[in-house]
N, C-alpha and C positions, 0 to 999 in steps of 0.2 A: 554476495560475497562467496559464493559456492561454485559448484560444476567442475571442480578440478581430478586430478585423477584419486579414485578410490581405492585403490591395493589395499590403502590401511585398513580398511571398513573390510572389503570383504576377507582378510585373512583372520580380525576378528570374531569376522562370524562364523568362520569355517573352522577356530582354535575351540571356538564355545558350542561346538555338534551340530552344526547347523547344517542341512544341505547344500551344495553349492548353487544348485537354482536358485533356492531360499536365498542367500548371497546376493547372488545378483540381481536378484529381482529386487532385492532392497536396495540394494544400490543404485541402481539405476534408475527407480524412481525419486529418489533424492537428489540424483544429478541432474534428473532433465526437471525437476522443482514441480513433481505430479503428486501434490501433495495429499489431495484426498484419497487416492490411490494408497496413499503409503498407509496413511489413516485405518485404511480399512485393513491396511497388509499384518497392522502390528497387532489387531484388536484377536483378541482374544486364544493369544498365541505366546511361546515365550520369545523374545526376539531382544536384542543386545539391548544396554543402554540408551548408545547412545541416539537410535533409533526412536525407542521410545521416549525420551528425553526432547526430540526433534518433534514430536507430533504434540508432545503438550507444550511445546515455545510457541507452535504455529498456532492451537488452542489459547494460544495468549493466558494461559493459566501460571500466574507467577510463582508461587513456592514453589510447585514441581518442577518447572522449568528450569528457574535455577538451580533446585537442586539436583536434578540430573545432570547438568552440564557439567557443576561444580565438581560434581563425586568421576564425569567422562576426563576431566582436567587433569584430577588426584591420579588415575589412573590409567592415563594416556600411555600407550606404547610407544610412540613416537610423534613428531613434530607434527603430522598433517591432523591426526585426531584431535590434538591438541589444538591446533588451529582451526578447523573447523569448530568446535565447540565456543571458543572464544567467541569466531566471526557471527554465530549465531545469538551471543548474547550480547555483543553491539548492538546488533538490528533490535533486539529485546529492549535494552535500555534508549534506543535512540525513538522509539515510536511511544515509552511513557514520558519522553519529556526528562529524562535520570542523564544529563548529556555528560557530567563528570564519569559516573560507570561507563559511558556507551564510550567515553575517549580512551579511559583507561584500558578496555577490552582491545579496543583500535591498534593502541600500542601496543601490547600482549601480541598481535597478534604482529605488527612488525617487527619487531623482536625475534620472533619465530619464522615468517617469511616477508623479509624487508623488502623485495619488490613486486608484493600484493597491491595490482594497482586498484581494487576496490578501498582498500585503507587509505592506500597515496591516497586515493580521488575524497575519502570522506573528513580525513586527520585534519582539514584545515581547519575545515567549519567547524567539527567537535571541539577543536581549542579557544574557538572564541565563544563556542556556545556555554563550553564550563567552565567560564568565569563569573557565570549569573549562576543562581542560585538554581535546583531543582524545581520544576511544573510545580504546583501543590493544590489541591482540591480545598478550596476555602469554605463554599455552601453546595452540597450536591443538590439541589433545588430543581424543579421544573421550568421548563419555559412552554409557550404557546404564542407564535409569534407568525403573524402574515408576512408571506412574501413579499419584498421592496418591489419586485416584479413578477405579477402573478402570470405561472402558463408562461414565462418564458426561461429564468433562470434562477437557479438556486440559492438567491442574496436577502441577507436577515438583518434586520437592525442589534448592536451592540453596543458596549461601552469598553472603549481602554482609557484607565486611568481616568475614566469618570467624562472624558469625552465621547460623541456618537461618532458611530462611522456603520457602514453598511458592505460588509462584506459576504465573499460568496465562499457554497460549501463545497467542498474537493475532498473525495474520499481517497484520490487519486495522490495527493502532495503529502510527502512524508514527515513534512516540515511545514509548520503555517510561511506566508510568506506577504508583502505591503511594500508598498515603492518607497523611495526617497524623500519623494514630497508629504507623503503621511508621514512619515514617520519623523519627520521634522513637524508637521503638525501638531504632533502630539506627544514631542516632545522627549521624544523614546533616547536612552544612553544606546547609542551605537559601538561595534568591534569592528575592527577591520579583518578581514581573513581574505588572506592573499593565493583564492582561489576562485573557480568557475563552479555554479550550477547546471546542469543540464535539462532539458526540457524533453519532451514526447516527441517533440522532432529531430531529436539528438542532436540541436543546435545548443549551445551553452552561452553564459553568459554569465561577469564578472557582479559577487554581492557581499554587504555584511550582513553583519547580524546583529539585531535588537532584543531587548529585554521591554517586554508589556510587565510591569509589577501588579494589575490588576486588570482584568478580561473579565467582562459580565452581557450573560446571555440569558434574557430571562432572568431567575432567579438563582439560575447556576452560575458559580464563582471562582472562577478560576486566578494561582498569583505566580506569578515568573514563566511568562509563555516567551518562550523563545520562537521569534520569525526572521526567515530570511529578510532581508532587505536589500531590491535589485531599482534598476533606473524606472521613473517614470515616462521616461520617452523611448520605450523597449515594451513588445509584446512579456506579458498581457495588458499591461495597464495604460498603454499609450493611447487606446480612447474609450477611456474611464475617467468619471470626475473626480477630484482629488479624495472625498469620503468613500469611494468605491475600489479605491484601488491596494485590496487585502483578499486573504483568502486562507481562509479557515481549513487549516489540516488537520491529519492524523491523530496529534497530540492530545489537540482539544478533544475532537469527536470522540474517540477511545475512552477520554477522560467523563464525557458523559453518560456513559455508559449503553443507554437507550436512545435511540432517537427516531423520527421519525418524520415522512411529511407526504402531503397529498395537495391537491390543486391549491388548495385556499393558503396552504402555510406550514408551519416546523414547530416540531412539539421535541422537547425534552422529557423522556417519560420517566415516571418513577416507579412505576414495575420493573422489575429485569427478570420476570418471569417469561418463561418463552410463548409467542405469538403463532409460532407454527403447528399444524397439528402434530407432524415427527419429530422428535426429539432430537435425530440425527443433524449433525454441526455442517450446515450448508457453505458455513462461511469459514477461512484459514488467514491467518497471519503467515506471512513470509517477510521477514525485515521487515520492512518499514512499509508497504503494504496489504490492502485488502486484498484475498483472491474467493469470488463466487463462484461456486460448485453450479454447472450443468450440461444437460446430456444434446447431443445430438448424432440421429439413427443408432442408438444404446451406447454410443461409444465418449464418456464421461471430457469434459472440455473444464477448464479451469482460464475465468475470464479476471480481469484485472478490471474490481472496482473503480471505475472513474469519473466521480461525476463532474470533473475537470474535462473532462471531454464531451465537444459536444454532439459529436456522433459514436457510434456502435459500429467498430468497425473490428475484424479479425486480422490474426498474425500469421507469418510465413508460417509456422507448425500448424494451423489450421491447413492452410494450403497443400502441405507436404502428407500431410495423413490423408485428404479426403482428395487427390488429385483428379479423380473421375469424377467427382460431384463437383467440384469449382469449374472445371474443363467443360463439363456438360450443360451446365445451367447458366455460367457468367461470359461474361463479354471481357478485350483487355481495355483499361482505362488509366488513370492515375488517382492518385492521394494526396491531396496536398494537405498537410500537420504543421499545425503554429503550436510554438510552447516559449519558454523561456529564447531571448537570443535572435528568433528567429522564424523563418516555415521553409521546410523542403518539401518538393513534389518525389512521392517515390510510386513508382509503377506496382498495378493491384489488378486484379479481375473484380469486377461489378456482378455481383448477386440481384436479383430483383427481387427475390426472395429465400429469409434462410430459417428454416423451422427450428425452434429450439426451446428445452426446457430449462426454464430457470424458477429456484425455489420453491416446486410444486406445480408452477404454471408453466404451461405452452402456451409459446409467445413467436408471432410470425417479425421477423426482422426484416424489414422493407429496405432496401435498397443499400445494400451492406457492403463493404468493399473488404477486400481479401490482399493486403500487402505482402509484396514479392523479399519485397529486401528488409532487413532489421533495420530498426533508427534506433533502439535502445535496447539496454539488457533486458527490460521486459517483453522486447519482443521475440526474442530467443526463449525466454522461461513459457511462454502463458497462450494459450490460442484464442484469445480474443479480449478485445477490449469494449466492458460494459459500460457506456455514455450516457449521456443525459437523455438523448432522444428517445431510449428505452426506459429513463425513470418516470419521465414525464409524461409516457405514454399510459401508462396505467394508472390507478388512482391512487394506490398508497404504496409509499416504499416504507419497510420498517425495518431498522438495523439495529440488531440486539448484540451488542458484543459481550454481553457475562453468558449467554446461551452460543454466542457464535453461528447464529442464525440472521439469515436476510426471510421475508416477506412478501413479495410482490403479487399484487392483487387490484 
């Protein structure tokens, strides 16, 4: 909901003594969404607001988040501060499940610029999703649950409304989401919202939206989950069996706080004490959202959690920063991306190999493709996309979202 022009921010910073590099340097890493970057820019330094207020929404830390935003709002100098602050606490309220604040923000924010097409593109859905009630944590309980399919993909047995179904995990969908034909199964109150979702392949496609009053994972309880709901004769679930055709988003996972899993299965943990030996937050919310911190030849990469994806592939900003290393090691090839709607092939250079550290570890990335052209806003924000082929590859992934820490090992 960002990237637009900044005046406002840096003459902010430049009224409250700040240097003008200082300025832009903050700026500019908020525009181009380099979030750990920023992280580090504000820590232990005096720097505006609404800056700091940005690094603890990404922190997914609630009272400070809000109340930074609230006090950037109160005291907004103009329209765009004012608007950015909003658009940030949409994405805030849209990733716990709060979809009446995340609409009301939405509005707030067309009110102030009414041909913001990130709001056109989200106001549909937020109106039919806040007509059900808010997310609510019923039992924070454990789970330990085997793979439906071990070693190959990320699907766990559940309950909605007391019925089983077997769905898969996507750290990647902002929004959980279940076809037509589940969702008639089981019986779910549907909305109509007279709009398009978009997928990974920036191909889109027409859904409602459902109300689960009860979701149980394990012993974890969750009541009012809001899911898209798209065709069953449309990727992804067009060959899927009717119990499989769901997929477990953002809302939930955040909601569980800990989680975890390795060859055999997925554990709900009930520590939220941190797993890594640095206490430094490897992981960041941006909207709606996962992005994981890591480095390749010292220069800091910010990948888009996905485990909706089944390969690990990287974006035109990888390509545009490291043009002598893609040129020298890669060959040209294409990418062909299925998501919502659809799949396009878009033209990429093929790595055989691409060195990189994530979470502590160095991890060789076998046969990695490097896309030339954007197919969605995140591929403009983030330089790479972290997939399944890289979770599965090692033996434990652990996602701690009260420490904002990932694990891989």
């Amino acid at each position: 909901m960002r990237g637009r022009a900044l005046v406002f921010i840096l003459l902010g910073l430049i009224a409250q003594g700040l240097h003008a590099a200082s300025a832009e340097d903050l700026a500019r890493l908020y525009k181009t969404h380099e979030w750990f970057k920023l992280m580090h820019a504000v820590q232990g330094t005096e720097v505006p607001l609404f800056f700091r207020g940005t690094v603890e929404c990404a922190l997914d830390k609630t009272e400070p988040c809000i109340r930074a935003m609230t006090e950037v709002i109160k005291t907004a100098q103009g329209r765009q501060d004012e608007h950015e602050a909003h658009s940030i606490l949409a994405g805030f309220y849209l990733r716990k499940g709060e979809y009446a604040e995340s609409l009301a923000e939405t509005e707030r924010i067309l009110a102030v610029s009414p041909d913001d097409a990130d709001a056109q593109g989200n106001i549909a859905f937020l109106r039919a999703a806040a007509r059900f009630p808010d997310q609510r944590i019923v039992s924070a309980g454990t789970a330990h649950l085997s793979w439906t399919y071990p070693g190959k993909s990320l699907t766990i047995p559940l309950t909605i409304n007391g019925k089983r179904a077997n769905y898969f995990i996507d750290t990647g969908a902002n929004v959980s989401t279940m076809s037509d034909a589940d969702a008639q199964r089981l019986g779910l109150e549907l909305q109509e919202a007279s709009a398009s979702v978009n997928g990974a392949s920036g191909a889109s496609a027409p859904f409602r939206v459902a109300n689960a009053k009860q979701l149980r994972i394990g012993n974890f309880e969750l009541q009012n989950v809001v899911f898209l709901v798209s065709s069953a004769n449309q990727p992804p679930f067009n060959d899927k069996p009717v119990l499989e055709q769901g997929i477990i988003g953002l809302p939930i996972l955040l909601a569980a706080k800990h989680i975890r899993w390795n060859r055999s299965g997925f554990d709900i943990v009930a520590d939220t004490t941190a797993a890594a030996a640095s206490p430094a937050p490897n992981l960041l919310m941006d909207e709606g959202y996962v992005i994981a911190n890591a480095t390749f030849q010292h220069d800091s990469l910010s990948f888009l959690l996905d485990s909706g994806s089944i390969w690990t592939f990287m974006y035109p900003r990888f390509a545009q920063n490291h043009v002598s290393y893609v040129k020298a090691h890669g060959s040209m090839t294409s990418k062909q991306l299925q998501g919502f709607g659809g799949q396009i092939k878009v033209p990429a250079w093929h790595l055989p190999k691409l060195r990189v550290r994530i979470a502590e570890t160095v991890d060789d990335l076998n046969d990695v493709d490097v896309l030339l052209d954007h197919t969605d806003q995140n591929s403009y924000r983030y330089d790479g996309c972290l997939g399944l082929d890289t979770m599965l590859h090692r033996g434990m992934v652990d996602l701690n979202f009260e420490q904002m820490q990932i694990v891989i090992r």
